[in-house]
N, CA and C atoms as an extended XYZ file, in Angstrom:
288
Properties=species:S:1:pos:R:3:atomname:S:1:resname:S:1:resid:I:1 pbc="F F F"
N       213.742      -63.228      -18.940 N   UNK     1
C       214.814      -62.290      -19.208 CA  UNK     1
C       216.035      -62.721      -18.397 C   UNK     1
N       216.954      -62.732      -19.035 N   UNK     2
C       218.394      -62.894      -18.027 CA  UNK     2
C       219.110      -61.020      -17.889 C   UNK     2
N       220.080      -61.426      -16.840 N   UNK     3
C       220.511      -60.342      -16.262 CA  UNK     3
C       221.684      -59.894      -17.579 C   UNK     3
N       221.783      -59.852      -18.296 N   UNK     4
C       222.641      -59.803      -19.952 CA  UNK     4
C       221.755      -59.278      -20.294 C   UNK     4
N       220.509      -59.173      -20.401 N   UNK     5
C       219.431      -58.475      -21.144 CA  UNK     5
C       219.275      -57.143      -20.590 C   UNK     5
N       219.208      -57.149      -19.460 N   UNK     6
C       218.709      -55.985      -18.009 CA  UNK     6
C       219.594      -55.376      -18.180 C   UNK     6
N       221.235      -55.221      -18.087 N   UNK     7
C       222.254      -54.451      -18.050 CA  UNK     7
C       221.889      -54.187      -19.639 C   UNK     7
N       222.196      -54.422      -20.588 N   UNK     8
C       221.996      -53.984      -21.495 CA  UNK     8
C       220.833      -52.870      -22.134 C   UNK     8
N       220.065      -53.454      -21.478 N   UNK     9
C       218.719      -52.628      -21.690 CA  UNK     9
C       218.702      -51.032      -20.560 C   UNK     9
N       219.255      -51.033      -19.372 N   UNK    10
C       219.603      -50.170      -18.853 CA  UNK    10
C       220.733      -49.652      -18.645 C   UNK    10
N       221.761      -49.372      -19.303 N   UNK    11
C       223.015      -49.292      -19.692 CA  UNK    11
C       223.604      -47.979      -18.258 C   UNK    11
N       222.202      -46.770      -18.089 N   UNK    12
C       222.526      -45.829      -17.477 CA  UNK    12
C       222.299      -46.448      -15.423 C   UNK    12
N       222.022      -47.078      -15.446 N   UNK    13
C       221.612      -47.581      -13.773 CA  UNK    13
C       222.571      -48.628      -13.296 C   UNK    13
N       222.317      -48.703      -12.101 N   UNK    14
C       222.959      -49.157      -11.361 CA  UNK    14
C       222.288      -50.751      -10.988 C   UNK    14
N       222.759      -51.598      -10.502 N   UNK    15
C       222.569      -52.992      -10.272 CA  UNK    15
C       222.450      -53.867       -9.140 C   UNK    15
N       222.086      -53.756       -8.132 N   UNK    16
C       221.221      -54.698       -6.985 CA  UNK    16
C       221.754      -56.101       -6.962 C   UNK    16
N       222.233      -56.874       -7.230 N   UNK    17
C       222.254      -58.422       -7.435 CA  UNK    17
C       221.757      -59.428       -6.074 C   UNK    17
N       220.904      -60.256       -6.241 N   UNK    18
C       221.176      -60.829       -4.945 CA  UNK    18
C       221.372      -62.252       -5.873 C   UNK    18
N       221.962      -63.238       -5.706 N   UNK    19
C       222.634      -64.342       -6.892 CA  UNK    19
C       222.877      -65.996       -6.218 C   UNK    19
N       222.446      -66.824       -6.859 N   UNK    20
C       222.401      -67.670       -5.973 CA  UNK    20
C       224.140      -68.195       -5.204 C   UNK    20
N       224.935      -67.511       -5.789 N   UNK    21
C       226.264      -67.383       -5.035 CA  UNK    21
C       226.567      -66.344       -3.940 C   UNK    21
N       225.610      -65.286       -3.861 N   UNK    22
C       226.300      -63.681       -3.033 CA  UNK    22
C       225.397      -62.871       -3.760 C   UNK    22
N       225.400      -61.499       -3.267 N   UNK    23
C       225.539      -60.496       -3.577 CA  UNK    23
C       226.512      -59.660       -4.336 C   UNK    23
N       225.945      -59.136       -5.004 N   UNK    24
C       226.465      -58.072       -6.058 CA  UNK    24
C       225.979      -57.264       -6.654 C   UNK    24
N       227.160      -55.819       -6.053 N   UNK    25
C       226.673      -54.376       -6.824 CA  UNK    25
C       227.182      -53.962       -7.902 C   UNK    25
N       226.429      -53.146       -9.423 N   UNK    26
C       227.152      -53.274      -10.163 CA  UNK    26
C       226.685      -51.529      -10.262 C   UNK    26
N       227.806      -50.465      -10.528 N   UNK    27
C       227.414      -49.204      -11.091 CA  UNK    27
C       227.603      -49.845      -12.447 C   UNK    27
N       227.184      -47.989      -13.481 N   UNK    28
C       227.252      -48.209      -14.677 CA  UNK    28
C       228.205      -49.065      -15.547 C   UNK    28
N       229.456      -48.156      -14.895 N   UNK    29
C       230.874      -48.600      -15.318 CA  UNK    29
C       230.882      -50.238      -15.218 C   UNK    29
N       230.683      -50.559      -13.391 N   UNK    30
C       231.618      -52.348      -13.733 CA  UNK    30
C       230.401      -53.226      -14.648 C   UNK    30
N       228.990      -52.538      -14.565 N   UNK    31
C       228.172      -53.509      -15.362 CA  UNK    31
C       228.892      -53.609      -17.328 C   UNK    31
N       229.061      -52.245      -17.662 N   UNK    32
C       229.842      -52.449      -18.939 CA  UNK    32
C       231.018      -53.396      -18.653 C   UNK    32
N       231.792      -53.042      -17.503 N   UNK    33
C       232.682      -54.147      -17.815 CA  UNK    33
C       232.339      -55.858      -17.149 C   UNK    33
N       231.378      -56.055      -16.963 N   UNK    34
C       230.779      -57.274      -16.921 CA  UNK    34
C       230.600      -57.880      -18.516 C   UNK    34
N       229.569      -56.732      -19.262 N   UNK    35
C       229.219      -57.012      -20.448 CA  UNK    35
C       230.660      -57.107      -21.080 C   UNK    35
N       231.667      -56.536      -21.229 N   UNK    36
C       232.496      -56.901      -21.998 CA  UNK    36
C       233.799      -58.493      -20.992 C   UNK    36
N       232.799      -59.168      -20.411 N   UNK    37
C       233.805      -60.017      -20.065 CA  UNK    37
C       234.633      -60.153      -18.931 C   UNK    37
N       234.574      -59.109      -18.427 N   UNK    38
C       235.358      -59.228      -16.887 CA  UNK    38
C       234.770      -59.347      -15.393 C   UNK    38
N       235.320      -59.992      -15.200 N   UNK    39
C       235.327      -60.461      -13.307 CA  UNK    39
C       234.244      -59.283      -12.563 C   UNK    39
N       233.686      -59.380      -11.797 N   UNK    40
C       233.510      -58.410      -10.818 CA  UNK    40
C       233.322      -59.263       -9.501 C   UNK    40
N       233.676      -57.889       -8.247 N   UNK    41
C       233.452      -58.861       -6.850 CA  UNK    41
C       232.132      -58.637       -6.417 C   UNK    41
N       231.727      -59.437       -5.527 N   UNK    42
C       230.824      -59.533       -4.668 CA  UNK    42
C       230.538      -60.458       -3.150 C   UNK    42
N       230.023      -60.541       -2.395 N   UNK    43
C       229.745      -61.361       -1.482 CA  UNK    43
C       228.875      -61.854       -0.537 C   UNK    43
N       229.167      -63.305       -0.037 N   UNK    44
C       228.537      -64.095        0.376 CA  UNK    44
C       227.107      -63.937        1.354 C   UNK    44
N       227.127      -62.547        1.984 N   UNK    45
C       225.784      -62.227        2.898 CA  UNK    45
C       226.941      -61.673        3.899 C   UNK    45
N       228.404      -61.431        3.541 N   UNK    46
C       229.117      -60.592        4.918 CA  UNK    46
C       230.204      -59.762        3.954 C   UNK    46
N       229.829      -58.640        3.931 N   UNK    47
C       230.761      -57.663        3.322 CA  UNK    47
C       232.035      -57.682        3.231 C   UNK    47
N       232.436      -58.558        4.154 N   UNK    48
C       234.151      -58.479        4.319 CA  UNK    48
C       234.804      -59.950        3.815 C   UNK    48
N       233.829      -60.147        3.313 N   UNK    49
C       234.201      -61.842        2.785 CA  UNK    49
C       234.046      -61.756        0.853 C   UNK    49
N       235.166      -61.100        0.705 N   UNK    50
C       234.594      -60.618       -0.923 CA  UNK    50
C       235.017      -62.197       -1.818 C   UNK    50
N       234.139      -62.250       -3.274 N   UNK    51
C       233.983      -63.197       -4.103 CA  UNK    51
C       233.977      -62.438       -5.212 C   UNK    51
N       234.645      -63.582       -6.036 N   UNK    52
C       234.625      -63.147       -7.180 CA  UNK    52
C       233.971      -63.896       -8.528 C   UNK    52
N       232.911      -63.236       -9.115 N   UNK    53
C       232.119      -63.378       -9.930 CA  UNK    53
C       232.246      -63.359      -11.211 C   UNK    53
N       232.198      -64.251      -12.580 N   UNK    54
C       232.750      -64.149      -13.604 CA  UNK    54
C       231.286      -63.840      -14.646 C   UNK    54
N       231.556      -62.891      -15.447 N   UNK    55
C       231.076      -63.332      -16.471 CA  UNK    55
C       229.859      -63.758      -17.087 C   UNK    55
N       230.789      -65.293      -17.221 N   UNK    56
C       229.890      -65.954      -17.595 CA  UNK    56
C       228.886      -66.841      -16.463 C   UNK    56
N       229.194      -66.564      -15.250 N   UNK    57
C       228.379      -67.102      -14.491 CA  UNK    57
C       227.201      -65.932      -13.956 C   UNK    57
N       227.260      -65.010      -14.115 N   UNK    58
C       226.811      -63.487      -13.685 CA  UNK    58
C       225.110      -63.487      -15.432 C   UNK    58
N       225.983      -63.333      -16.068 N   UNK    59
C       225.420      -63.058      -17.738 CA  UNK    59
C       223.985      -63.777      -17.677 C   UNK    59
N       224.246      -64.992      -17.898 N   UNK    60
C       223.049      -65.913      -18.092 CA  UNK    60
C       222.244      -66.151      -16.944 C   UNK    60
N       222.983      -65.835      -16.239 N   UNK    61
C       221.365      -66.083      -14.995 CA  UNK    61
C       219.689      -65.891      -15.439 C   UNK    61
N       219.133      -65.735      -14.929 N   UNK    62
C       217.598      -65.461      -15.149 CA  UNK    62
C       217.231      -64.626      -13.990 C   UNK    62
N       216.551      -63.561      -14.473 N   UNK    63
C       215.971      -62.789      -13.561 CA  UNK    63
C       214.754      -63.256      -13.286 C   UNK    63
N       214.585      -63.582      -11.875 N   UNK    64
C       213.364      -64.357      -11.182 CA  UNK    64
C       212.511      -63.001      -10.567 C   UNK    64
N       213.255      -62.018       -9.948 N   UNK    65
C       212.371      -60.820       -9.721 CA  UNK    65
C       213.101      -59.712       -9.706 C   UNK    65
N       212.310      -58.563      -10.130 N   UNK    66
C       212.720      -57.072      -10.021 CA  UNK    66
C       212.080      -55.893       -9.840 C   UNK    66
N       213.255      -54.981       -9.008 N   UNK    67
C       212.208      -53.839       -8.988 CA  UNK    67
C       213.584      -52.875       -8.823 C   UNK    67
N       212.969      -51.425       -9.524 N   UNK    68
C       213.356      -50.310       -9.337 CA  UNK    68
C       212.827      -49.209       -8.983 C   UNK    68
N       214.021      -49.009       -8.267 N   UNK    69
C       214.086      -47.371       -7.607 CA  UNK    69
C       215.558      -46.693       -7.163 C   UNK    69
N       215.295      -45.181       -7.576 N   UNK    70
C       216.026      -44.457       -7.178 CA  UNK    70
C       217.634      -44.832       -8.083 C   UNK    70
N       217.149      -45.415       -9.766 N   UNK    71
C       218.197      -45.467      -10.696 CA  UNK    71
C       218.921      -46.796      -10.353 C   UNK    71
N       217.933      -47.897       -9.326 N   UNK    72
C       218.931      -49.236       -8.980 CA  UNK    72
C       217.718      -50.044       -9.180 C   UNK    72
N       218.281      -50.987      -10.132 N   UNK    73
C       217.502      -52.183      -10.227 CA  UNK    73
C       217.977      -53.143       -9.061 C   UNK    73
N       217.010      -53.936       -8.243 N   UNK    74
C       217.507      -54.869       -7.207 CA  UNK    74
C       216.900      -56.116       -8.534 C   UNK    74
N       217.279      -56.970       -8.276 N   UNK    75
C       217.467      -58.035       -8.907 CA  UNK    75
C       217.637      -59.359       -8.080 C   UNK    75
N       216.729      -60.532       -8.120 N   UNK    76
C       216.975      -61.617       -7.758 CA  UNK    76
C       217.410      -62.797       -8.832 C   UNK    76
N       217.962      -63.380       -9.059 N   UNK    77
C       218.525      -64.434      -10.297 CA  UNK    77
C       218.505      -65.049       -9.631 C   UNK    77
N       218.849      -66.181      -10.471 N   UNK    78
C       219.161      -67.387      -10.782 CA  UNK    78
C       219.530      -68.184      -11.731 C   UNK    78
N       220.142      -69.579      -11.597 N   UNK    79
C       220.823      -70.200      -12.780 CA  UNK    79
C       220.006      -70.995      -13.273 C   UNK    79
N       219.913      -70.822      -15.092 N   UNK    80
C       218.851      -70.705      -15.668 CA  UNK    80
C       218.172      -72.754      -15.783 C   UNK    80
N       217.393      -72.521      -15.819 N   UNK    81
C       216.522      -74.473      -15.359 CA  UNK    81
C       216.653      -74.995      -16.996 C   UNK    81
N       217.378      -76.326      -16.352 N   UNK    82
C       217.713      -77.430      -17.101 CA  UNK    82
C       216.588      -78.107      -17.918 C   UNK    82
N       216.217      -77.652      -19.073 N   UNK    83
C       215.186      -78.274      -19.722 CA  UNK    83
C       215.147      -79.748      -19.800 C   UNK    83
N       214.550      -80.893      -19.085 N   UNK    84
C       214.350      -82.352      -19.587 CA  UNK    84
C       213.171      -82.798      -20.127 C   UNK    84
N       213.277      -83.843      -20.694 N   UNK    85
C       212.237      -84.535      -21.629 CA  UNK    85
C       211.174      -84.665      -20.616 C   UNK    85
N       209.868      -84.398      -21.066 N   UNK    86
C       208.738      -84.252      -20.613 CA  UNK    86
C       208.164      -85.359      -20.627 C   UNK    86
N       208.691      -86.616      -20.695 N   UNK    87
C       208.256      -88.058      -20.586 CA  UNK    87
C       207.965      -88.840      -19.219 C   UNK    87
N       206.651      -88.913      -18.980 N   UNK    88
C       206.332      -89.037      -17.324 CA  UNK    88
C       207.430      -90.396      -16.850 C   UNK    88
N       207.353      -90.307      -15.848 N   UNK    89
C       208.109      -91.427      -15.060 CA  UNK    89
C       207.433      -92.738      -15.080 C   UNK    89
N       208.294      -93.606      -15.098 N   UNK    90
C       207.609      -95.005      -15.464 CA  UNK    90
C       207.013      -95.104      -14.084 C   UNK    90
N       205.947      -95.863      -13.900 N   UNK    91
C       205.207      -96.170      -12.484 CA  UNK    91
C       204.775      -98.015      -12.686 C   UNK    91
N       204.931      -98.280      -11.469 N   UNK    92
C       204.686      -99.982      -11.018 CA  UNK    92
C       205.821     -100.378      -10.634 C   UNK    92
N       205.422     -101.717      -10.751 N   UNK    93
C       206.716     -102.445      -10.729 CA  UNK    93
C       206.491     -103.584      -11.576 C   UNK    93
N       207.753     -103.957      -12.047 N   UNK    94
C       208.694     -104.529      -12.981 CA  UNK    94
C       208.689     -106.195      -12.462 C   UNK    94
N       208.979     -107.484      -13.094 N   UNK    95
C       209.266     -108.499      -12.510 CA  UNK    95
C       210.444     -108.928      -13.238 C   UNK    95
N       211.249     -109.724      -12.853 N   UNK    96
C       212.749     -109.515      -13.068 CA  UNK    96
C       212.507     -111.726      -13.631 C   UNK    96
């Protein structure tokens, strides 16, 4: 599941983020306005050091773990893994 799915699916709660950029809280409101495209802040592991989070970097993540309580999903993401060809690695060596 990505975090685009989760806001959507809980439209009425609130949002936890911990992200492999920062932290980020989302109420109802800025998560709609996530879903429709806009910025929200957050930050680095020091409250007073705010960042700003887009979008499309927020959307697609992957939710790696979750839990709720008390109407807040906490949420751990991440950016979603690079599918490569499943073709083992050549092994030996070569003579030139």
């Amino acid at each position: 599941m990505i975090v685009q799915e989760m806001l959507i699916k809980y439209p009425q709660a609130s949002f936890d983020l911990m992200t492999p950029g920062g932290f980020v809280f989302l109420t109802p409101e800025a998560a709609k306005e996530l879903l429709s495209g806009k910025s929200v802040t957050g930050h680095p592991g020091v409250s007073e050091c705010a960042i700003v989070a887009t979008a499309d970097e927020l959307l697609n993540q992957e939710v790696i773990s979750s839990n709720y309580s008390n109407n807040v999903w906490h949420i751990l993401s991440d950016f979603p893994q690079i599918e490569q060809d499943s073709a083992p690695p050549e092994q030996g060596v070569k003579l030139c």
